[in-house]
N, C-alpha and C positions, 0 to 999 in steps of 0.2 A: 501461355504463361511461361513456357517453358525456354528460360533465357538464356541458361548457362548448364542446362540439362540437370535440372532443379527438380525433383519432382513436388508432385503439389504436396505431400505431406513433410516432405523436406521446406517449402515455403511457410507452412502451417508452424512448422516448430519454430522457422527464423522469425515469423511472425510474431508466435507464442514468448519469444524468448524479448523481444522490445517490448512488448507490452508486460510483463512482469517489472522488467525494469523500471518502466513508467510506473508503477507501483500500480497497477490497474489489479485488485481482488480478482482470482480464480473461482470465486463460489456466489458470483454476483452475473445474472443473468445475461446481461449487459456486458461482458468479457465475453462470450460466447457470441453474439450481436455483434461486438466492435471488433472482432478479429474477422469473422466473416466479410464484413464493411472494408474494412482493412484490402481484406485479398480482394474483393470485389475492386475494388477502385485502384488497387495495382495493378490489375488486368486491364481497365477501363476507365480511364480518371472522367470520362464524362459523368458519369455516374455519381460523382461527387457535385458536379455544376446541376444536380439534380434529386438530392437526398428524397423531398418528398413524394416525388411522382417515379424516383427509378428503386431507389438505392431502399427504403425502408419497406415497401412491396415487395420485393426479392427476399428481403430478407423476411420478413413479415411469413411468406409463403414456404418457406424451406422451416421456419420455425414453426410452423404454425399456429401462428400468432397474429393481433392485429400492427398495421405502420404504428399508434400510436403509443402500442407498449416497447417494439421496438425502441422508438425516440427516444421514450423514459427512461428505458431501460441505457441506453447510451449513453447519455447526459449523466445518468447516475453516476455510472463509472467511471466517466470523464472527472467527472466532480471530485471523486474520492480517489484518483490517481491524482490529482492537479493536488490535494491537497496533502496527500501522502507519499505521495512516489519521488523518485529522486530527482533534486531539484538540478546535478549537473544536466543530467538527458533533456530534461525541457529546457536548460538556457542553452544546449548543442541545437535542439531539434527547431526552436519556437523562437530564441534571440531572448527570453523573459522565463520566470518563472512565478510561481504564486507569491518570492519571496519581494518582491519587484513590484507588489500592487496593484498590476493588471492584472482586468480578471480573467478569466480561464478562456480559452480559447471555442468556439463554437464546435458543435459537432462535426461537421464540414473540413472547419481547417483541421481542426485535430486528426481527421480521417485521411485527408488529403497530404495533410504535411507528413504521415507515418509511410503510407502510400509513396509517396514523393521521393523518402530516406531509402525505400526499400528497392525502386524503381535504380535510385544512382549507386545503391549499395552493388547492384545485381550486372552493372551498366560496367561498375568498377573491375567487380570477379570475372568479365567474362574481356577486358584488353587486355 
């Protein structure tokens, strides 16, 4: 992980701090879930081309919890950032926002497209 001599709790905050933005709740189980998701598929975006057999077992197993509350758990917050959070960062991050009448973006791309930002964020800090 270590890009630009980043350490992981330094990644965790740049994490923590886009997901706020997104308007993602801090006291919603699924914040905790999707930030982990997050770093997971910055490290390894296959993991994203595999949510239910990589990505929600990993996480599932460090929470100890099952994949399917994960999921819920994800989706939830997706939900409730998508429908509260600010609506510049999703038409910078997604090209749309919930004000635009598509609907929210899948667990997947949502996790992948954060992933992605934080991948050229880190791609940028380090030429």
């Amino acid at each position: 992980m270590d890009f630009s001599g980043m350490t992981e709790v330094e990644m965790e905050k740049y994490v923590t701090r886009i997901m706020l933005d997104m308007g993602v709740p801090a006291h919603l189980k699924g914040y905790h879930y999707l930030r982990e998701a997050i770093m997971l598929s910055e490290q390894d975006m296959e993991v994203v081309c595999s949510v239910t057999k990589l990505l929600y077992p990993t996480i599932a197993k460090r929470f100890r919890t099952t994949d399917q509350k994960v999921e819920r758990a994800i989706r939830n917050a997706i939900e409730v950032s998508w429908s509260r959070g600010n609506l510049n960062t999703f038409e910078e991050l997604f090209g749309y926002s919930a004000d635009s009448g598509k609907g929210r973006p899948t667990n997947s791309e949502y996790i992948a497209r954060i992933a992605d930002k934080i991948r050229l964020d880190m791609k940028e800090m380090t030429s």
